[in-house]
C-alpha positions as CSV (number, residue, x, y, z in Angstrom):
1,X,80.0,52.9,-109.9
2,X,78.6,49.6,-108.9
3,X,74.8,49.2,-107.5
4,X,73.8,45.5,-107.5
5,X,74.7,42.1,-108.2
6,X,72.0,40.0,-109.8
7,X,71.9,36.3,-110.5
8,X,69.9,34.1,-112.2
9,X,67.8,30.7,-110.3
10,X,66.0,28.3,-111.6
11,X,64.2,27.6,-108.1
12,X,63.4,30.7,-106.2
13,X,62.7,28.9,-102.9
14,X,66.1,26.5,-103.0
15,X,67.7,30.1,-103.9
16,X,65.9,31.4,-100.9
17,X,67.2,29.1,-98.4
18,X,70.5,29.1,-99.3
19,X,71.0,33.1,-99.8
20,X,69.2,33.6,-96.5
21,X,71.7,31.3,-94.5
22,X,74.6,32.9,-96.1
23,X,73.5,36.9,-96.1
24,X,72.6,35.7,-92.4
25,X,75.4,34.1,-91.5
26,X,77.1,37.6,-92.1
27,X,74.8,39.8,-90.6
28,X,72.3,40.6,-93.2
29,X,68.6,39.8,-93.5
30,X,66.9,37.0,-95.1
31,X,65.9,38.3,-98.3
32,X,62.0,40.0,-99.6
33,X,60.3,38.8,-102.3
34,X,58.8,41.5,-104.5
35,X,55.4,41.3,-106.9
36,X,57.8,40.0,-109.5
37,X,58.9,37.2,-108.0
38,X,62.7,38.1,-107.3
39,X,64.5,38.0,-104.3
40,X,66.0,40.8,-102.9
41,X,68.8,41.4,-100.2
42,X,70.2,44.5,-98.7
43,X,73.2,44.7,-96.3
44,X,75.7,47.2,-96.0
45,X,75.0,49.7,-98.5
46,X,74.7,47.0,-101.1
47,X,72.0,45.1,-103.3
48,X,72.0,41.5,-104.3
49,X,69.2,39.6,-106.0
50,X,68.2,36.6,-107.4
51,X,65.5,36.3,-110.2
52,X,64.2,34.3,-112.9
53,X,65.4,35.1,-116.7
54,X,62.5,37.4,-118.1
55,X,63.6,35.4,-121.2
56,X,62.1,32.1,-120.5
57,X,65.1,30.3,-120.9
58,X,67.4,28.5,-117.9
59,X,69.5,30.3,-115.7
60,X,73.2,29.3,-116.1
61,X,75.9,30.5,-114.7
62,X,78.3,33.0,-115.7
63,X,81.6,31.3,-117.8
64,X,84.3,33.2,-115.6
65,X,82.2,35.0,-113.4
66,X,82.7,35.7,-109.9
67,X,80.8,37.4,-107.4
68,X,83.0,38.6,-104.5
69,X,81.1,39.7,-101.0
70,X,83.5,41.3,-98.9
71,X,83.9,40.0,-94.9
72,X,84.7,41.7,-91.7
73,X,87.2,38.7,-90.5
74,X,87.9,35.3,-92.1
75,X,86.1,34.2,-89.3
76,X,83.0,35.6,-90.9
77,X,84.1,34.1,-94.1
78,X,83.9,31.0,-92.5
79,X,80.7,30.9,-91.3
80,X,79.3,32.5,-94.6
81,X,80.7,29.4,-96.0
82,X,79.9,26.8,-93.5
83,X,75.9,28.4,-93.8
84,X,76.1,28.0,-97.7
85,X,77.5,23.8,-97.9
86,X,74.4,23.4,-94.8
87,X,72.0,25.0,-97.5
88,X,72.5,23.6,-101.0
89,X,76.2,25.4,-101.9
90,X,79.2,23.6,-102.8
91,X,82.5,24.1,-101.7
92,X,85.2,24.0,-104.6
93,X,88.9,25.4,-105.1
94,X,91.0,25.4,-102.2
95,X,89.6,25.2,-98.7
96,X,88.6,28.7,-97.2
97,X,92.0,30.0,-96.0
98,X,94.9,32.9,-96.9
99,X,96.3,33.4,-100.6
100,X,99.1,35.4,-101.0
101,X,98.0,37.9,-104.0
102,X,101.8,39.2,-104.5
103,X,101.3,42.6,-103.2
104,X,98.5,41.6,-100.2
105,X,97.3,38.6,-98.3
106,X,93.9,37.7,-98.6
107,X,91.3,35.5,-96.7
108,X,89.3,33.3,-99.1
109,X,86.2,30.9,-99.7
110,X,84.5,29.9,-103.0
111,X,81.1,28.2,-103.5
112,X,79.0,27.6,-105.9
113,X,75.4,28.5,-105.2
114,X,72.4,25.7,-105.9
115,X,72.5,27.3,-109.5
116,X,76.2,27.2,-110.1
117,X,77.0,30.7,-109.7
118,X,80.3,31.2,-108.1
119,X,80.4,33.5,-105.2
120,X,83.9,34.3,-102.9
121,X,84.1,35.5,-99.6
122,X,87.3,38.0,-99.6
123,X,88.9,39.5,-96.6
124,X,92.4,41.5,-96.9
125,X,94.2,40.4,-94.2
């Protein structure tokens, strides 16, 4: 069911560096930019990008919104969020680390991008 994530920016280049460290901190590619003007990033059978609004108006983030990228080890989690605070991100909620879920253990880091979108690295564990 699901195809791609997209999120709004209100700097394409700032959005740039910081998606590039993170998707390449994990393994992915630095994102392409198409005629359009959006950035695009592929890795592991999934699509993420990061545009403009075609309304004119200000990207905001999403009121309860999350946008969770799965990781191979918490290790990896760790340097996807150690590569986003280096490149405009912000750390918030608990440190990266295991949260007990009730019925699973999970490794997990929050940022917020430049924009304010909140993104999660999630490995069960």
């Amino acid at each position: 069911m699901y195809s791609h994530m997209m999120v709004g920016s209100n700097d394409i280049e700032r959005s740039k560096k910081f998606y590039d460290a993170t998707f390449t901190a994990i393994g992915g590619k630095p994102g392409i930019q198409d005629d359009k003007g959006r950035l695009i990033y592929m890795h592991n059978g999934s699509m993420f990008l990061v545009t403009k609004p075609i309304d004119g108006e200000a990207a905001t983030p999403g009121n309860g919104m999350t946008i969770g990228i799965a990781m191979a080890s918490p290790e990896q989690a760790d340097a996807w969020h150690a590569a986003g605070v280096a490149n405009g991100g912000k750390a918030i909620e608990d440190p990266p680390g295991v949260r007990d879920g009730g019925s699973m253990k999970m490794y997990l880091a929050y940022l917020r991008d430049p924009d304010g979108n909140k993104l999660c690295a999630l490995k069960v564990v």
